[in-house]
Phi, psi and omega in degrees: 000304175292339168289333171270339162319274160321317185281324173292341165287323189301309200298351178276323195295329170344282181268025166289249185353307259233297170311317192295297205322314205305305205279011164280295191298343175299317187307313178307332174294312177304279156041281191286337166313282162345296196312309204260317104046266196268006166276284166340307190288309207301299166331283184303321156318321231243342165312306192262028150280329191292330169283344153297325184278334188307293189341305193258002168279316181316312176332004202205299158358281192300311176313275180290351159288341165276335154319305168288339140296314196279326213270142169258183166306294178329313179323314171294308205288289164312329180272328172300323183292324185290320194286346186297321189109175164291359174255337189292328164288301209282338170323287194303307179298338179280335193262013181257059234188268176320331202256333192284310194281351177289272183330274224311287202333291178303319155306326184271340161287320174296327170299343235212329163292334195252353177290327217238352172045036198257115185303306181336295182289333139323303156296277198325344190225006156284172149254180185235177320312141169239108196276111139272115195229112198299167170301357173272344201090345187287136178253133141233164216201124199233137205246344163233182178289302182297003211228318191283309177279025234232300192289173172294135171302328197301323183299341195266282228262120191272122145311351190245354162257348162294309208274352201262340176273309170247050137276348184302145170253081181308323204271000182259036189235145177224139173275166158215207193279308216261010188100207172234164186223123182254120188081198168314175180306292191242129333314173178173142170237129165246128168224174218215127162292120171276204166236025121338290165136352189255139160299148179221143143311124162278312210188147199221132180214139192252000000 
């Protein structure tokens, strides 16, 4: 009885031992779990951290190229006008402003020489040599001022360049590449900014 007694103490102490070896090496197993566990986490932090910074060096980059996507023609078209100043349209318009009352001025002084059939005044606002061409078709080219005042008033002003002249609506008159032209093709007086700067007559056509 006391010899069986002894064996079953052995066999507890056995498996006393046999348990403490299991949960030891399981502990060592977590243990080593646990480990490799926060060596990972460490690792993805330390991924994302680098990638937030990659971000915000990149962030200014990344800006101005959406910037520059983003931009239109209008866009442009507005940052050029702002770098231009706040003056510069009104700048332009006043002076093609200026150039139209320029244009005006002057047809009303040529309506007001040919309404008045006055060579005199006509010569002032030609240029020379000045190309006439009659209701015949004759082309002539008068080469000074004296040369021009020589002639018959009757040869310049034409009933159909009187009438044709002071039907002109000067403030509706415009230059182009051929000058400005007052009344039709035919009849017509064209004058031009010479480079001086002052409009002259060029050409008379009855």
């Amino acid at each position: 009885m006391v010899r069986r007694g002894k064996i079953l103490a052995v066999l507890l102490a056995v498996i006393t031992v046999l348990a403490a070896g299991g949960c030891s090496g399981k502990s060592a197993s977590q243990a080593v779990g646990t480990a490799e566990t926060a060596a990972a986490k460490d690792t993805e932090t330390t991924a994302a951290i680098a990638t937030e910074a990659a971000k915000d060096e990149a962030a200014p980059f990344r800006a101005e190229i959406e910037k520059e996507e983003e931009t239109t023609p209008e866009d442009m078209e507005k940052e050029a006008r702002a770098a231009a100043g706040p003056g510069a349209e009104d700048g332009s318009a006043a002076e093609s402003e200026a150039g139209n009352k320029d244009i005006e001025a002057f047809a009303e002084l040529v309506q007001e020489a040919v309404a008045d059939r006055d060579m005199v005044a006509l010569a002032d606002l030609a240029a020379f040599p000045l190309n006439l061409e009659t209701a015949d078709g004759e082309k002539m080219t008068f080469a000074d001022r004296s040369e021009f005042l020589k002639q018959n008033p009757d040869l310049i002003f034409g009933d159909d360049l009187m009438v044709a002249i002071a039907g002109v609506d000067t403030a509706t008159l415009e230059a182009n590449a051929d000058g400005v032209t007052m009344g039709e093709e035919n009849p017509h007086i064209r004058y031009k900014k010479t480079e001086d700067g002052t409009f002259r007559i060029m050409d008379i056509r009855e």
